[in-house]
C-alpha angles and dihedrals in degrees: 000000000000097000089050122100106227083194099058088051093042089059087077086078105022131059109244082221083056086058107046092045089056091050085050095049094049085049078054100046091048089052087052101046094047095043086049086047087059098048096042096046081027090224103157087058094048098044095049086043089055089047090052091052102047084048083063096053092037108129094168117063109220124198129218096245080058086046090055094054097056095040078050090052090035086068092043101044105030104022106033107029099026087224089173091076097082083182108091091206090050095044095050095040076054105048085044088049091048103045097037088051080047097052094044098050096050104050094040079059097039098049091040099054091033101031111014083127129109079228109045121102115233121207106246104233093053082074089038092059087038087061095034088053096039084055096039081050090051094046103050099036090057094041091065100037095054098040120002098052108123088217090055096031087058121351086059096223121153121269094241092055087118111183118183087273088071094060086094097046103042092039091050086047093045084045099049089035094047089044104050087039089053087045091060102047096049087053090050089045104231110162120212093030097050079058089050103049101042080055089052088046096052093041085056107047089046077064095043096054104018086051095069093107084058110034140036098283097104086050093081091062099061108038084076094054096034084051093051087048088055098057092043083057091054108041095049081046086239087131102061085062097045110109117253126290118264086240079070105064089152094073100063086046107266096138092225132087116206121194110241119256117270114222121188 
């Protein structure tokens, strides 16, 4: 099962072109979502106003090999490593959850638009990382969603209180299970599930990629550049004259203090 390509069987009934425009579509939809998303939270015009801002109130000149290095330290620290989860549980169920999404993604790509052919001849370990991503992905999504989960963690809330946020999550986790579950069928060669479950697959990740405008997909996009921004900020010493955050109230006299929110 896990050195066999689904998408190469599943070229029998399916067109490879099929495939492959599908694939193209979601990359569009994605686009889309996340270009709507700007426009709609205006992001893009808050983010470079706050730039130019923080340009204003800069005391330190940084140069852009300075800027390279902490671009360089952003991808380590922030992108690669999540070092903005201190919990150890949190960061680990994070870093499953991303490179599992990341392995999944690519070689489904990989083995749909260069084997997606009853006669091609897959490398074996392209289906190898689509399983092993599909089951990081698992692991780490549930994970999360059982036992990491703030609302459940403190709040006590069921597990099943499900509010529009979760859309990414529950449709990631409903993409890699359907998939490894239809996988498994096809290789065992049970006609009528593995149908099911390859429908299932495809509704769920159409959620899953055709949701971003909805869920937190899009969010992804922008915590690199917000954290380079971060360590710009603090480097120029711009970010010592900002005004205070809008997590600090109390600061512009408001008399409250509110936690900031906690994102996955």
């Amino acid at each position: 099962m896990i050195t066999i390509n689904p998408f190469s069987e599943l070229s029998e009934f399916i067109p490879s072109i099929a495939m492959q425009m599908y694939v193209i579509a979601m990359v569009i939809l994605v686009a889309g979502g996340t270009i709507l998303d700007m426009a709609h939270k205006q992001s893009a015009k808050f983010f470079f106003r706050n730039s130019e801002k923080a340009k204003k109130l800069a005391t330190n000149p940084v140069s852009a090999g300075e800027k390279a290095s902490i671009a360089l330290k952003t991808v380590v620290e922030d992108v690669l490593t999540s070092g903005e989860f201190c919990n150890t549980k949190r960061r680990i169920a994070h870093l499953l959850t991303m490179y599992g999404f990341v392995l999944f993604v690519s070689t489904t790509a990989i083995m749909i638009f260069c084997y997606a052919s009853i006669t091609a001849i897959t490398p074996s370990i392209l289906p190898l990382l689509w399983h092993i991503g599909a089951l990081m992905l698992c692991v780490g999504g549930y994970w999360f969603w059982f036992f990491i989960r703030v609302d459940v963690a403190v709040e006590g809330n069921p597990w099943y209180r499900v509010i529009r946020a979760d859309l990414f999550i529950l449709s990631l986790l409903a993409t890699a299970t359907f998939g490894l579950i239809w996988s498994y069928f096809q290789a065992s060669d049970i006609s009528g599930w593995d149908t099911l479950f390859f429908i299932l697959f495809v509704l769920s990740s159409t959620v899953l990629f055709g949701g971003v405008l909805w869920s937190k997909f899009a969010h992804m996009f922008f915590k690199p550049a917000a954290a380079f921004q971060k360590r710009v900020t603090e480097a120029d010493g711009s970010r010592e004259n900002l005004p205070a955050p809008a997590d600090r109230p109390e600061q512009f006299g408001l008399g409250i203090k509110r936690e900031a929110p906690k994102h996955y």
